[in-house]
Every structure is written in C-alpha cells, then in structure tokens.
C-alpha atoms as an extended CHARMM CRD file, in Angstrom:
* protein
*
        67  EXT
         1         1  UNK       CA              3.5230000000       38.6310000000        4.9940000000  PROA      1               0.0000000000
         2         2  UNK       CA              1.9140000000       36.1060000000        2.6020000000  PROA      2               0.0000000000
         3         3  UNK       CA             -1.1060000000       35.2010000000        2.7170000000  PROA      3               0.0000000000
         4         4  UNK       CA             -2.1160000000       31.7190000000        0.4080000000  PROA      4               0.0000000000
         5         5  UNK       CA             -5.6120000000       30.2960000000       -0.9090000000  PROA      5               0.0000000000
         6         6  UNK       CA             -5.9500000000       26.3240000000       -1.6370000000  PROA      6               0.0000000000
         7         7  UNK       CA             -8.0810000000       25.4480000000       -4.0980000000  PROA      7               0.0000000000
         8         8  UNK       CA             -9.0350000000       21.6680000000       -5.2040000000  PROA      8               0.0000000000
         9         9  UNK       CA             -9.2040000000       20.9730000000       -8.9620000000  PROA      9               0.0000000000
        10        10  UNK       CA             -9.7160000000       17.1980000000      -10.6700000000  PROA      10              0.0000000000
        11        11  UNK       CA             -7.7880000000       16.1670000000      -13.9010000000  PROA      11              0.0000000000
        12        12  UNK       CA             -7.7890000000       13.1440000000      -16.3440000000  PROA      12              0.0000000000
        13        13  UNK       CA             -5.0950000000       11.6540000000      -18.4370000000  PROA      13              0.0000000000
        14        14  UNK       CA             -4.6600000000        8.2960000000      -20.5560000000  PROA      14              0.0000000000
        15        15  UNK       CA             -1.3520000000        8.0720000000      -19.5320000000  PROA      15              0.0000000000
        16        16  UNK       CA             -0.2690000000        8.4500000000      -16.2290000000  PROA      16              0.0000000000
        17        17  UNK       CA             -0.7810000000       10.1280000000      -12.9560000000  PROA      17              0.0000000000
        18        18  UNK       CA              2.2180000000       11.9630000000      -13.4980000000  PROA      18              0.0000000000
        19        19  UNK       CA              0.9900000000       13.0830000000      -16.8920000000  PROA      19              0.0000000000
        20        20  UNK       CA             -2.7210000000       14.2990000000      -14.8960000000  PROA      20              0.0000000000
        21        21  UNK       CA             -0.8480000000       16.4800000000      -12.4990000000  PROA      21              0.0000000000
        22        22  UNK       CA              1.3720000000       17.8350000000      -14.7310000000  PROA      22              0.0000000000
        23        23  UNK       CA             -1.8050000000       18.6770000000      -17.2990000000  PROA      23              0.0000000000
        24        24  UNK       CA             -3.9200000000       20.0230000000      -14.0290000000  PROA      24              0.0000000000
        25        25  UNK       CA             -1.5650000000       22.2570000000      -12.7270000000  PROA      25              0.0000000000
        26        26  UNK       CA             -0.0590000000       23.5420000000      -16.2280000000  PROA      26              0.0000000000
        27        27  UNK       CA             -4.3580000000       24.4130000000      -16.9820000000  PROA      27              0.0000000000
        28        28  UNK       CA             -5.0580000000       25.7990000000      -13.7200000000  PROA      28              0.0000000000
        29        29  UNK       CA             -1.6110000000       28.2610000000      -14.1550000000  PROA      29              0.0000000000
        30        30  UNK       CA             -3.5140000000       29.9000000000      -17.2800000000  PROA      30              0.0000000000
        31        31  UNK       CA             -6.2830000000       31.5120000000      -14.8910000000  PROA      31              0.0000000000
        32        32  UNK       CA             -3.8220000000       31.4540000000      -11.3410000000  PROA      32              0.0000000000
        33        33  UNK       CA             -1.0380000000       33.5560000000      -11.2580000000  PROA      33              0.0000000000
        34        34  UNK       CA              1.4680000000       32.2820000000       -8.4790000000  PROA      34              0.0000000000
        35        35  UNK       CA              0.7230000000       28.8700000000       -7.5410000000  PROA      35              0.0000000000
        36        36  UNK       CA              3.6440000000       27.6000000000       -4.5270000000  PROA      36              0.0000000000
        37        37  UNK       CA              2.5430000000       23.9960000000       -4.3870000000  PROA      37              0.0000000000
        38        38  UNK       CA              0.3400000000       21.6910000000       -5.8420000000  PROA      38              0.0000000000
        39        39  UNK       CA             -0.8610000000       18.1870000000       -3.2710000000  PROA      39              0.0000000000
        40        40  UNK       CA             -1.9900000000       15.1640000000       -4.6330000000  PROA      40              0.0000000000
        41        41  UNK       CA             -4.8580000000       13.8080000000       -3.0440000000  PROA      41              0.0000000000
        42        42  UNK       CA             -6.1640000000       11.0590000000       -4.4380000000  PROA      42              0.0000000000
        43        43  UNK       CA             -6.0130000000        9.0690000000       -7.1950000000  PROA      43              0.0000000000
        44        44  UNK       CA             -8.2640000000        6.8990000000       -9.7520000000  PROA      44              0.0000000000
        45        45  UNK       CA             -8.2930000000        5.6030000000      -12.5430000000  PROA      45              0.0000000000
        46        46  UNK       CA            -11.2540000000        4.7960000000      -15.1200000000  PROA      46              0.0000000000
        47        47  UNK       CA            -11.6900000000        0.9500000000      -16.5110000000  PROA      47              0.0000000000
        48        48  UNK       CA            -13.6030000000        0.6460000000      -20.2290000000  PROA      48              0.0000000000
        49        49  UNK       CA            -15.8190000000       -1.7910000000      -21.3360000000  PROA      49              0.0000000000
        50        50  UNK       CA            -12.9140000000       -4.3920000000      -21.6830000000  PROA      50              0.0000000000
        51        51  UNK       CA            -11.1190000000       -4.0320000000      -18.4200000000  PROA      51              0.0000000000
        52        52  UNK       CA             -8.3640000000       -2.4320000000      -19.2240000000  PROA      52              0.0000000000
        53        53  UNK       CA             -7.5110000000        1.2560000000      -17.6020000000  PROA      53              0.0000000000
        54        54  UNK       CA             -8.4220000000        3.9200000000      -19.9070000000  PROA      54              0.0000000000
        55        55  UNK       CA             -7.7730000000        7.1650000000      -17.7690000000  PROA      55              0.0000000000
        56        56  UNK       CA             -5.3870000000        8.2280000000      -14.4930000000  PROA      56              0.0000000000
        57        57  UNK       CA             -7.3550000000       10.6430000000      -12.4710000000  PROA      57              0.0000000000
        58        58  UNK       CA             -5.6190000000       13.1000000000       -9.6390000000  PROA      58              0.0000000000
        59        59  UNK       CA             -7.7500000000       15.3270000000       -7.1390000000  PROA      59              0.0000000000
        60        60  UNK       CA             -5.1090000000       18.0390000000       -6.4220000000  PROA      60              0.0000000000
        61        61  UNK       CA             -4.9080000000       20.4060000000       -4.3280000000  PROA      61              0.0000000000
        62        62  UNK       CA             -2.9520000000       23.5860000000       -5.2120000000  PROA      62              0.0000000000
        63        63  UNK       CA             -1.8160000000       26.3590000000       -3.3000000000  PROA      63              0.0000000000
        64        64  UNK       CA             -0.7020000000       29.9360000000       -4.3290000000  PROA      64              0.0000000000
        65        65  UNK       CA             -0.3610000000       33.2450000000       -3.0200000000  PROA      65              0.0000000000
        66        66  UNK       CA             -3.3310000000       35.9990000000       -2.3090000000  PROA      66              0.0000000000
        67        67  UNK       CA             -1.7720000000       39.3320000000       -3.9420000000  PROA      67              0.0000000000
C-alpha cells in the first residue's frame, strides 16, 4: 500500500507557464524524492511598468509517495 503527501509550491518564469511548471517541479525534485504527479492550479502572470507581461506564475500542486 502507498500512501502519498500533496504539497503546494508557487513558481515564476519569463517565459511561459509551461516553462514555470517545468522549473517548479524540476526544483522541488532536488529536496522530494518520488513525486507521481504534479496539478496546476492556478495561474498568473506579472505586468511591468509598461504593460507588457514580464513573468508566468503556476501554483502547483504536487503529489509523491510517503516511504
């Protein structure tokens, strides 16, 4: 029997969601061993001074496994 922990973390990138989830759950690997599945929750992004978008921003969720 497994038994799995969910965890929320928050990550930034200036160049795409994509590129925020991959960067949050390739970070949070280096300190979790064993992670099953990783949720995106939300998403944001960050505007600067001139309007333009200057950061994608994913609230994850991960999952992994309690050894």
């Amino acid at each position: 029997m497994a038994v799995m922990k969910v965890i929320e973390i928050l990550s930034e990138s200036p160049k795409s969601w994509e590129d925020a989830t991959a960067k949050g759950i390739e970070k949070a690997s280096k300190s979790l061993k064993g992670i099953k599945s990783a949720w995106v929750q939300s998403q944001s992004v960050t505007i600067d001074d001139k309007g333009k978008v200057s950061g994608y921003r994913v609230n994850l969720k991960l999952s992994f496994e309690v050894l």
